[in-house]
C-alpha positions, 0 to 999 in steps of 0.5 A, spaced: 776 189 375 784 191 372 786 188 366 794 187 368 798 182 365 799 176 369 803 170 367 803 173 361 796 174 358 791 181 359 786 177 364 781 181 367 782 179 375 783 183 381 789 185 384 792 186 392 799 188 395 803 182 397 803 182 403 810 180 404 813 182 398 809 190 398 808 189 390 801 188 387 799 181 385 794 178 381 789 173 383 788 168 376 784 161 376 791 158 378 792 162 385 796 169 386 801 171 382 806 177 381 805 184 376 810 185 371 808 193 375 814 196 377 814 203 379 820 207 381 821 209 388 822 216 386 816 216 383 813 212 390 815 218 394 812 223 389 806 220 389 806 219 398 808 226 399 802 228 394 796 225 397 800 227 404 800 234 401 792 233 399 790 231 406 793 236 410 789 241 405 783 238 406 784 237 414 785 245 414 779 246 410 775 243 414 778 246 420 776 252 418 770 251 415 768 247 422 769 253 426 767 259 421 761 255 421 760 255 430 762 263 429 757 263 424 751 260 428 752 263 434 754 270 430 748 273 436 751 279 442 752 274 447 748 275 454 754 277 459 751 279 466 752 286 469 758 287 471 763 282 468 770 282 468 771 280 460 774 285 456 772 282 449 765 286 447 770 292 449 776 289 444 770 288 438 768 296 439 775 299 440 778 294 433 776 299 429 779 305 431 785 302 436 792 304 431 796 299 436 793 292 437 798 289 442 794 292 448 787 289 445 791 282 444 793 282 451 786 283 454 784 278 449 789 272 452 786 274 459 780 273 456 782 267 454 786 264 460 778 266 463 775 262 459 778 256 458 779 255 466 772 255 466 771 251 461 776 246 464 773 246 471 767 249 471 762 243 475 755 244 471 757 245 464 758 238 462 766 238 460 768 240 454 764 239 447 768 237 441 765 245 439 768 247 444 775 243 443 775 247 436 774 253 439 780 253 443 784 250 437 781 256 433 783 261 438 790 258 438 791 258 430 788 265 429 793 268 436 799 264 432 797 267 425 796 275 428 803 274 431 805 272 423 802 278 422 801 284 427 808 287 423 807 285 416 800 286 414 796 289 420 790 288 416 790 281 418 792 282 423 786 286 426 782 280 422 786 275 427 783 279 432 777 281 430 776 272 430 779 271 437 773 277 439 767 272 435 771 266 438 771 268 446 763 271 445 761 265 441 764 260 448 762 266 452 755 265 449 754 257 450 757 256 457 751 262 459 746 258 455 748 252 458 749 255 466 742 259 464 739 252 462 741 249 469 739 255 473 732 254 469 731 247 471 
């Protein structure tokens, strides 16, 4: 309940948005009425981009605490079969030392393109799960954020890549648990 004064008197009463008039209105023993509430249309905008502003922010939060989390669950070795074509299990070990990451970016990008078709098209794994989605999603922000950063600080820029590594072993990990489970049964 608010205290407003509607009709001229402090009452307690419950208020609404007019739905034809955009003001607050109150509802008495005598029906609805309209507030003696004006708000300046400055202030309106200020308040709108400030919940907007808010709500980005904790879209991004839990964006990414969603996918440090998947990374962090699935933070194993991934099981890759003899002989395969993934160059990321040789980008994680050649990040430390590599002075020029380009190359590791691109090998990265094949990876990349690998495993999503896979993902996409493969028969067996049950199409796309929402981990999934934000994976990919994850690897595409974190490719963005290394080209932001390979020139301007190139300490984040290896972080980038080190991200793409743990994401691309991460999906690698559950489509062989998932082409392991169908195999099994």
């Amino acid at each position: 309940m608010n205290t407003l004064k509607c009709g001229g008197k402090g009452v307690y009463l419950s208020t609404q948005i007019g739905i034809a008039s955009g003001r607050p209105q109150c509802y008495t023993r005598h029906g609805w009425h309209s507030t003696d509430i004006e708000i300046h249309p400055r202030l309106k905008m200020i308040v709108t981009v400030l919940i907007l502003a808010i709500s980005v922010a904790l879209l991004i939060y839990w964006f990414r605490f969603c996918c440090l989390g998947l990374l962090r669950n699935s933070a194993e070795e991934p099981l890759l079969p003899p002989g395969n074509r993934f160059n990321f299990p040789a980008v994680r070990e050649r990040l430390q030392t590599e002075s020029d990451l380009d190359p590791l970016q691109q090998s990265l990008n094949r990876d990349y393109r690998i495993v999503s078709y896979l993902l996409r098209h493969a028969a067996g794994l049950g199409g796309q799960s929402l981990e999934h989605r934000l994976l990919l999603m994850d690897y595409k922000l974190m490719q963005a954020w290394y080209r932001l950063t390979r020139s301007a600080a190139p300490e984040q820029a290896r972080k980038a890549l080190s991200e793409m590594t743990a994401i691309l072993g991460c999906l690698a990990q559950k489509m062989g648990q998932q082409a392991g489970l169908r195999a099994e049964a």
